[in-house]
N, C-alpha and C positions, 0 to 999 in steps of 0.2 A: 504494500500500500504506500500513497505518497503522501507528503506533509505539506498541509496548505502553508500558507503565509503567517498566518497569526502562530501555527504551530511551531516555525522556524522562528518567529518571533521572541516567543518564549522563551525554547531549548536556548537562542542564543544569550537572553537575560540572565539565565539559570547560570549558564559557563561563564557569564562574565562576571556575575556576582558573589560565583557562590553557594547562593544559597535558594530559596525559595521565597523568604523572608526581604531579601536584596534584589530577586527580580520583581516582588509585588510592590517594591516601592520606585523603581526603574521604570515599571509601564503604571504604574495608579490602577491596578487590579487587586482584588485582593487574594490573600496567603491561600484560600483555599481551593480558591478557583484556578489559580497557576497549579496548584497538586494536581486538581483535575484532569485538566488540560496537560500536564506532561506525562501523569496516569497513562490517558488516550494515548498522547502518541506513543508512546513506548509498546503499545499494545496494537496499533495502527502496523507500527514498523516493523513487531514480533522481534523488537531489539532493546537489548536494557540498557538504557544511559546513564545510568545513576546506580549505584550501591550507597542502602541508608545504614550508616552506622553509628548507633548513638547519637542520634538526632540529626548527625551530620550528611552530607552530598557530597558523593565522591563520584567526579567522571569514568566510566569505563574508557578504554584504549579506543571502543567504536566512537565513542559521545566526542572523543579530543580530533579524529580523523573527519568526520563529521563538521566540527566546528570550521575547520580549514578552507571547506567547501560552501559554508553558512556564512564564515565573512566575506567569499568572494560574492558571494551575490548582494552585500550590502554593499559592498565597495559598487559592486554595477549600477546598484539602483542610483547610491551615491552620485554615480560616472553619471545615469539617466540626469536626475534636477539639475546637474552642473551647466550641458548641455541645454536643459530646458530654459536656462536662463541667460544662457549667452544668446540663443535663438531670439527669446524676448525682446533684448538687448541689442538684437543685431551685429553682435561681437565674432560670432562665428558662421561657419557655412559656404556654399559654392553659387556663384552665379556664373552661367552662360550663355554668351552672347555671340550672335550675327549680324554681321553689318554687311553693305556694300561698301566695296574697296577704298572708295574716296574718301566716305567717312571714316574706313580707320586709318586713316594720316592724317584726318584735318580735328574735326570734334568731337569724337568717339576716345583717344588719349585724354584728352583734356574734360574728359565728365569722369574716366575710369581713375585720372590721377584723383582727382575731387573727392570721389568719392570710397577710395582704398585712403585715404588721409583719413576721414572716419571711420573707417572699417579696416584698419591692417591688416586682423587675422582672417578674413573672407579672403577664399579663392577664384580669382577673376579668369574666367577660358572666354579668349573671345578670337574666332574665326570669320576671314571675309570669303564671304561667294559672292555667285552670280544668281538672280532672285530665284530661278528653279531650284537651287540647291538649297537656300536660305529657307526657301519653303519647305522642303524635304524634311528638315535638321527641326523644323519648329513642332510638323505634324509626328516626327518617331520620338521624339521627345527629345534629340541627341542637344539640345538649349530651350533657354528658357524666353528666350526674348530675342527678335529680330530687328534691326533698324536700318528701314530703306530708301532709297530717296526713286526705289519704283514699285508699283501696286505688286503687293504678292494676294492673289485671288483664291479665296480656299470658305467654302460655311461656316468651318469651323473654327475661324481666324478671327480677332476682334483687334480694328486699326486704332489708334490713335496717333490725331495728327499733332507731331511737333512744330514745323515750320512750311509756309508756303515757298518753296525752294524756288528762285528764279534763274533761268538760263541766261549764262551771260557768256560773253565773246572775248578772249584772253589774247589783249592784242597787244603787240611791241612798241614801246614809249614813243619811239620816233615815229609810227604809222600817225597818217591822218585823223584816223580814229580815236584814235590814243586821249583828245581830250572832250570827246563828248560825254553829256550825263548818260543818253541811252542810243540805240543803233533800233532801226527798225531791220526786219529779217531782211528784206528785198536792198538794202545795203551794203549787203554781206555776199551778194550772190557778184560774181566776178573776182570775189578775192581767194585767197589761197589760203584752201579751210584746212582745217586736222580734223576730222570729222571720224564716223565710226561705220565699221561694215553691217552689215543687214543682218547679222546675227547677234547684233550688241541691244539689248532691251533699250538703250536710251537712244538708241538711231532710231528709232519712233518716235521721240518726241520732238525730234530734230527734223526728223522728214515730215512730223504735223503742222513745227513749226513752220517750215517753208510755205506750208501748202499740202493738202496731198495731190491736188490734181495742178499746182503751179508750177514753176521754176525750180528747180532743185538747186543747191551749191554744188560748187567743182572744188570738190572734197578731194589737193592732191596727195593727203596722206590719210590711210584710215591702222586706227588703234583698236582696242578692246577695254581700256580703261583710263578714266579722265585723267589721274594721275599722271598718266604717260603723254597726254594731249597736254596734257600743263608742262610738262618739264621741254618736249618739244616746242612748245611756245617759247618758253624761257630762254630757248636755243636759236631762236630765229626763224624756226622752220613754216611759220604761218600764224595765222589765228585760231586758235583751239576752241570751241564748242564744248560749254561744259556746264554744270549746276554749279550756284553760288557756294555752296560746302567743300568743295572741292578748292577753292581758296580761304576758307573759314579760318580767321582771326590769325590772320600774317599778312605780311609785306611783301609779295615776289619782287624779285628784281627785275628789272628789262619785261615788264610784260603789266597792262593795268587793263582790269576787270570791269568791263564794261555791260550794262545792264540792255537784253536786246527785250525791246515793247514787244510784247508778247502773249497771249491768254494763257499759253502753255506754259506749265509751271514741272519743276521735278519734286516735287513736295514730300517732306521727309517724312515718316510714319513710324511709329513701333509696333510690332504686331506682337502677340501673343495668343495662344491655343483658348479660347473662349469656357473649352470647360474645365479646363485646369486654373483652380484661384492663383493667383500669384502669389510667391510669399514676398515676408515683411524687404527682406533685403531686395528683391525684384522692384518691389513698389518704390522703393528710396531711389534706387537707382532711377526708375522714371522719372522722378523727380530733376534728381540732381541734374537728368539728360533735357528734360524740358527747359530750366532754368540757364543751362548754359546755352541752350540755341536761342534764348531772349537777349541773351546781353550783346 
């Protein structure tokens, strides 16, 4: 037979005390009702833990092997609330995150620094894809939280929006361009784009912007990631085509960020699995990620 809880309870009062007299004053039970109760289990277990002699409790060899195994599980339960209250606390635990690429070089560091300053002992896993993968990773559970600047479409996905993300045109200080507030699209057609092939989710909104049935750009370099379009820019090689995050909170050199009028936006989002709650450190980190895309 096996020993609930209150039973292991006991038996370990008994060994740490003593006596019977010393565990009824340890838990606020009284003297007879502890006899009782280790009575049972003794008889529960078809095993003697005690020799009474002259008044006195004397552990058997089982009752001392026993005990060794009876602390380890107080130690665990121990280990349990310790746990329960860093969780509380948000002192401990793991967050997983997916971004798109741009976002983790530009704002994606700068909310994970923020918020690991709060939370040192939390473990930050953060992976960039491309939005099919992103989604992949969000629906098998392999992270907790997505952040995209393109729609990942799923029933089971719940968006919230961070920031209305605007396309701008990453042109060389000395271009013409260089010192307007904004470019309309059709100003851009004739010059020498860094654009992206027809397999890159945001050459859609590139080619919406144009138009779909208008004028295309003469796109002479195509990339797979704004990153790469920005640092070719910074090179001289054209004007890069890119969302405003993909320059978020820096100075490039040789190259200034020009706002194209445009309805079309690449708008950032966080996603998360609708029927899994988020936990406490999840929700913070929204936070801390919403707040640094205001400033």
């Amino acid at each position: 037979m096996k020993m609930n809880l209150r039973q292991i309870e006991v038996f370990r009062a008994v060994m740490l005390t003593g006596s019977i007299s010393g565990a009824s004053k340890l838990l606020y039970v009284s003297q007879p009702a502890i006899s009782r109760l280790m009575s049972h289990t003794e008889q529960r277990l078809g095993l003697e833990l005690f020799r009474r002699t002259k008044g006195r409790l004397y552990p058997t060899p089982e009752a001392r092997r026993l005990l060794g195994e009876v602390n380890a599980v107080y130690e665990g339960i121990e280990r349990v609330n310790e746990i329960a209250e860093d969780l509380a606390a948000n002192r401990t635990g793991s967050l997983r995150i997916t971004c798109s690429p741009n976002l983790g070089q530009t704002v994606l560091p700068r909310a994970i620094a923020s918020f690991r300053a709060a939370h040192p002992a939390v473990r930050v896993v953060v992976r960039t894809q491309i939005p099919g993968n992103m989604l992949r990773a969000l629906l098998s559970g392999q992270v907790d939280l997505a952040v995209s600047n393109m729609p990942l479409v799923h029933p089971n996905l719940e968006a919230r929006l961070l920031v209305k993300n605007e396309i701008v045109a990453l042109v060389p200080v000395e271009h013409r361009l260089a010192t307007r507030k904004w470019v309309r699209p059709a100003e851009l057609l004739g010059e020498d784009l860094i654009g992206y092939g027809p397999e890159v989710p945001f050459a859609l909104l590139v080619h919406e912007m144009f138009g779909n049935d208008g004028d295309q750009p003469d796109v002479r370099v195509q990339v797979e990631q704004a990153h790469v379009a920005r640092a070719l820019a910074q090179a001289g090689a054209g004007i890069a085509l890119v969302d405003a995050m993909t320059v978020f909170g820096a100075n490039w050199p040789n190259i200034v960020a020009v706002p194209i009028r445009t309805k079309v936006n690449a708008s950032v989002q966080i996603f998360h699995v609708q029927t899994e709650p988020l936990s406490r450190l999840s929700l913070e980190f929204v936070e801390t990620l919403t707040g640094m895309m205001k400033r």
